[in-house]
N, C-alpha and C positions, 0 to 999 in steps of 0.2 A: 404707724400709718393707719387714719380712719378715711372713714366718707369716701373712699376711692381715689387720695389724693396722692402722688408720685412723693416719693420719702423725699427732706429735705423740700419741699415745697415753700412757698410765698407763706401758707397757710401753715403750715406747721410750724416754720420759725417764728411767725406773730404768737401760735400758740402757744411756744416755748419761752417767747419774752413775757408775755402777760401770766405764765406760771412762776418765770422769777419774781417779777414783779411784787406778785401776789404774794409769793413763798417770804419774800424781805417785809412787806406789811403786816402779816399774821404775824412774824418770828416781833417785830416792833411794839408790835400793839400787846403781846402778849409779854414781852417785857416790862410793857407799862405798868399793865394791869397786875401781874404777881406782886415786882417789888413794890407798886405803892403798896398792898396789902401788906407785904410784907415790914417795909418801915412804918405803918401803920401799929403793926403788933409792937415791935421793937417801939415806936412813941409811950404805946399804951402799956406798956409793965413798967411803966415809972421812971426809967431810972434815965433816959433821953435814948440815944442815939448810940448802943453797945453794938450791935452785929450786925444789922441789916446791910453795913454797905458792902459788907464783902461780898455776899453773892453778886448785888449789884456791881458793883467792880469785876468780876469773873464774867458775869453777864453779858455785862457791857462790851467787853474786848472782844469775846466769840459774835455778839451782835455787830460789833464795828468790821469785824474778820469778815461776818456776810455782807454788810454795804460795801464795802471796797470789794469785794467777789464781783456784787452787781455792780460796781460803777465803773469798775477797773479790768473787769474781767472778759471775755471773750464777748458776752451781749455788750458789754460796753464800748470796747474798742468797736463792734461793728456798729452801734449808735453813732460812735463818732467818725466814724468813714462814713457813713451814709449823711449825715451834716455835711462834714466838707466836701464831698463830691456833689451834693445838692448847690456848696455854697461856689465852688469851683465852674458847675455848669451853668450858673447866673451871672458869672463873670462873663463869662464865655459868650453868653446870648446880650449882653450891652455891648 
Protein backbone atom coordinates (compact mmCIF):
# COMPACT_ATOMS: atom_id res chain seq x y z
CA UNK A 1 0.00 0.00 0.00
CA UNK A 2 1.58 3.63 -1.10
CA UNK A 3 0.39 7.16 -1.60
CA UNK A 4 -2.31 6.63 0.94
CA UNK A 5 -4.35 4.39 -1.23
CA UNK A 6 -6.89 1.67 0.41
CA UNK A 7 -5.18 -2.07 -0.38
CA UNK A 8 -6.49 -3.60 -3.49
CA UNK A 9 -7.35 -0.34 -4.94
CA UNK A 10 -8.26 0.73 -8.79
CA UNK A 11 -4.57 2.04 -8.53
CA UNK A 12 -2.71 -0.82 -7.21
CA UNK A 13 -4.28 -3.45 -9.53
CA UNK A 14 -3.26 -1.22 -12.60
CA UNK A 15 0.09 -1.22 -10.72
CA UNK A 16 0.25 -4.75 -10.48
CA UNK A 17 -0.75 -5.41 -14.16
CA UNK A 18 1.87 -2.93 -15.74
CA UNK A 19 4.46 -4.83 -13.26
CA UNK A 20 3.50 -8.21 -15.06
CA UNK A 21 3.56 -6.74 -17.90
CA UNK A 22 6.71 -5.32 -17.68
CA UNK A 23 8.17 -8.37 -15.69
CA UNK A 24 7.17 -10.67 -19.21
CA UNK A 25 9.08 -7.88 -21.58
CA UNK A 26 12.42 -7.74 -19.65
CA UNK A 27 12.20 -11.71 -19.09
CA UNK A 28 11.58 -11.51 -23.56
CA UNK A 29 13.93 -9.14 -24.36
CA UNK A 30 16.41 -10.63 -22.38
CA UNK A 31 16.01 -13.92 -23.85
CA UNK A 32 16.56 -12.27 -27.06
CA UNK A 33 19.39 -10.70 -26.32
CA UNK A 34 21.68 -13.78 -24.49
CA UNK A 35 20.84 -16.40 -26.87
CA UNK A 36 21.40 -14.35 -30.03
CA UNK A 37 24.84 -13.93 -28.24
CA UNK A 38 24.96 -17.00 -27.50
CA UNK A 39 24.26 -18.75 -31.06
CA UNK A 40 26.34 -16.05 -32.16
CA UNK A 41 29.46 -17.72 -30.25
CA UNK A 42 28.35 -21.30 -31.05
CA UNK A 43 28.29 -19.91 -35.26
CA UNK A 44 31.73 -18.40 -34.53
CA UNK A 45 33.95 -21.57 -33.41
CA UNK A 46 33.35 -22.97 -36.76
CA UNK A 47 31.90 -25.95 -36.59
CA UNK A 48 27.78 -24.38 -37.25
CA UNK A 49 25.17 -25.02 -34.85
CA UNK A 50 26.70 -27.77 -31.75
CA UNK A 51 25.00 -26.36 -28.46
CA UNK A 52 23.45 -23.26 -28.47
CA UNK A 53 19.90 -24.49 -28.88
CA UNK A 54 19.61 -26.21 -25.86
CA UNK A 55 19.70 -23.48 -23.55
CA UNK A 56 17.47 -21.81 -25.87
CA UNK A 57 15.08 -24.74 -25.98
CA UNK A 58 15.13 -24.73 -21.85
CA UNK A 59 14.71 -20.99 -22.20
CA UNK A 60 12.18 -21.04 -24.15
CA UNK A 61 9.62 -23.32 -22.37
CA UNK A 62 10.24 -21.39 -18.86
CA UNK A 63 9.66 -18.23 -21.01
CA UNK A 64 6.46 -19.79 -22.76
CA UNK A 65 5.56 -21.04 -18.83
CA UNK A 66 5.65 -16.93 -18.01
CA UNK A 67 3.42 -15.91 -21.14
CA UNK A 68 0.65 -18.33 -20.55
CA UNK A 69 1.11 -17.25 -16.51
CA UNK A 70 0.31 -13.59 -18.07
CA UNK A 71 -2.17 -14.49 -20.70
CA UNK A 72 -3.89 -17.40 -18.91
CA UNK A 73 -3.47 -16.51 -15.48
CA UNK A 74 -5.44 -14.66 -12.85
CA UNK A 75 -4.55 -10.68 -14.66
CA UNK A 76 -5.60 -12.54 -17.56
CA UNK A 77 -8.93 -14.08 -16.76
CA UNK A 78 -9.70 -10.58 -15.09
CA UNK A 79 -8.65 -8.85 -18.73
CA UNK A 80 -11.07 -10.87 -20.14
CA UNK A 81 -14.04 -10.48 -17.71
CA UNK A 82 -13.46 -6.83 -18.02
CA UNK A 83 -13.77 -7.24 -22.11
CA UNK A 84 -16.84 -9.02 -21.98
CA UNK A 85 -18.64 -7.33 -19.29
CA UNK A 86 -17.57 -4.09 -21.27
CA UNK A 87 -18.82 -6.02 -24.42
CA UNK A 88 -22.09 -7.37 -22.53
CA UNK A 89 -23.00 -3.56 -21.23
CA UNK A 90 -23.01 -2.17 -24.98
CA UNK A 91 -25.44 -4.88 -25.76
CA UNK A 92 -27.42 -3.81 -23.20
CA UNK A 93 -27.31 0.13 -24.03
CA UNK A 94 -28.46 -0.63 -28.07
Amino acid sequence: MTGGTAPDSPEDRARARVKEYTDLMWHLATFVIINTFLWLIDFGQGGGLDWAFWPTIGWGIGLAFHAASYLFGDAGQNRRYQKYLAEERSRDDI
